[in-house]
N, C-alpha and C positions, 0 to 999 in steps of 0.2 A: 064364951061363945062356943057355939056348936060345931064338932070338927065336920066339914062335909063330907061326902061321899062321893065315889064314883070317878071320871075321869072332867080334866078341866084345865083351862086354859088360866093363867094366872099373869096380871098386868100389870107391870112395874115399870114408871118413868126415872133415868136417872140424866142430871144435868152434861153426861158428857158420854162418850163412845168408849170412853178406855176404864171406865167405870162399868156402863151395861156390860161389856166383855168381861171384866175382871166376877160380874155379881153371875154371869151365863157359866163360865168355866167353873164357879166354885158348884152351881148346883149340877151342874150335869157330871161334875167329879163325884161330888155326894150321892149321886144317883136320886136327888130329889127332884129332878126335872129330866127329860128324856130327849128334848131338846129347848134351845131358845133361838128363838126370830128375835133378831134388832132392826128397827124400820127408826131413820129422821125422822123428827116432827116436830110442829110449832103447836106451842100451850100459850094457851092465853087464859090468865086464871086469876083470884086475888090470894094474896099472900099480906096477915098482919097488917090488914084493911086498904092495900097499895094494891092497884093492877101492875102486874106485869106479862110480859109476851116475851118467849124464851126458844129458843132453839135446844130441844131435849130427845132423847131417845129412847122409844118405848121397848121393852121386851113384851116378847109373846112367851110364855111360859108352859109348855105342855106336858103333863104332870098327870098320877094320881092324887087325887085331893085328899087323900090320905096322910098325903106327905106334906098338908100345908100349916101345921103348925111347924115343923121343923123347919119349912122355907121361909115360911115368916120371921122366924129365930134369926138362918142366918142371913138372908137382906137385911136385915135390920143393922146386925152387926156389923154387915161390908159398903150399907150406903151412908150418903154425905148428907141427906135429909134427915131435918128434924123432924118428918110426919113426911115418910116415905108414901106412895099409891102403890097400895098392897093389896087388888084387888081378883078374886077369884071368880071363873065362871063359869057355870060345868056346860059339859058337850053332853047336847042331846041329843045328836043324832051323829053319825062315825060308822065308817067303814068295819067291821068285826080285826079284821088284819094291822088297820093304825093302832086300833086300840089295844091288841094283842103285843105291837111291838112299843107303846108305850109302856106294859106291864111288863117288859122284859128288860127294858133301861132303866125304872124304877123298883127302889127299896119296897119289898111288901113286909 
C-alpha cells in the first residue's frame, strides 16, 4: 500500500475507554499523532457472519499521514482486535495555523 500524504485524520474503534486512552497517550507520546478525540458510540456491524451492536469508542486521530505506517504499527500492537479500523482520511481543507501546529506535535 501507498504511504499517503499530507495531513489527516485517522479512525480507530476500540471496545472500551481505558483502551482508546492507553492507544491516545502512546501516540501522542511518539509524537505520531498531535492530538486524539475519544467520543462514545454505538456499532452495529457483523462480525464472523453474527450481528452484533456494541457500545465502543471511536478516536479521532489528527496526524501527518506520513506517520501512518508507524501508527498503524503501534495500534496494532496496543489494541485487543483481531482486525482493528485503522482507517485514514486526509483534511482538505484547514486553517494554515491548525496545520502548522499539527507539524509541530508531529515526527517529520
Amino acid at each position: 500500500m501507498e504511504t499517503p500524504t499530507g495531513y489527516g485524520v485517522v479512525l480507530v474503534t476500540t471496545g472500551n475507554m481505558q483502551e482508546a486512552e492507553a492507544i491516545a497517550n502512546a501516540l501522542v507520546e511518539a509524537k505520531l499523532a498531535a492530538c486524539v478525540s475519544l467520543l462514545p458510540i454505538h456499532s452495529i456491524y457483523t462480525w464472523q457472519g453474527e450481528l452484533h451492536k456494541e457500545q465502543e469508542w471511536q478516536l479521532l486521530i489528527k496526524t501527518d499521514l506520513a506517520q501512518f505506517p508507524a501508527m498503524e504499527a503501534k495500534i496494532k500492537e496496543l489494541h485487543s482486535y483481531e482486525v482493528p479500523e485503522i482507517i485514514a482520511l486526509p483534511i482538505v481543507a484547514s486553517s494554515q495555523a491548525y496545520l502548522q501546529w499539527i507539524s509541530q506535535q508531529v515526527k517529520s
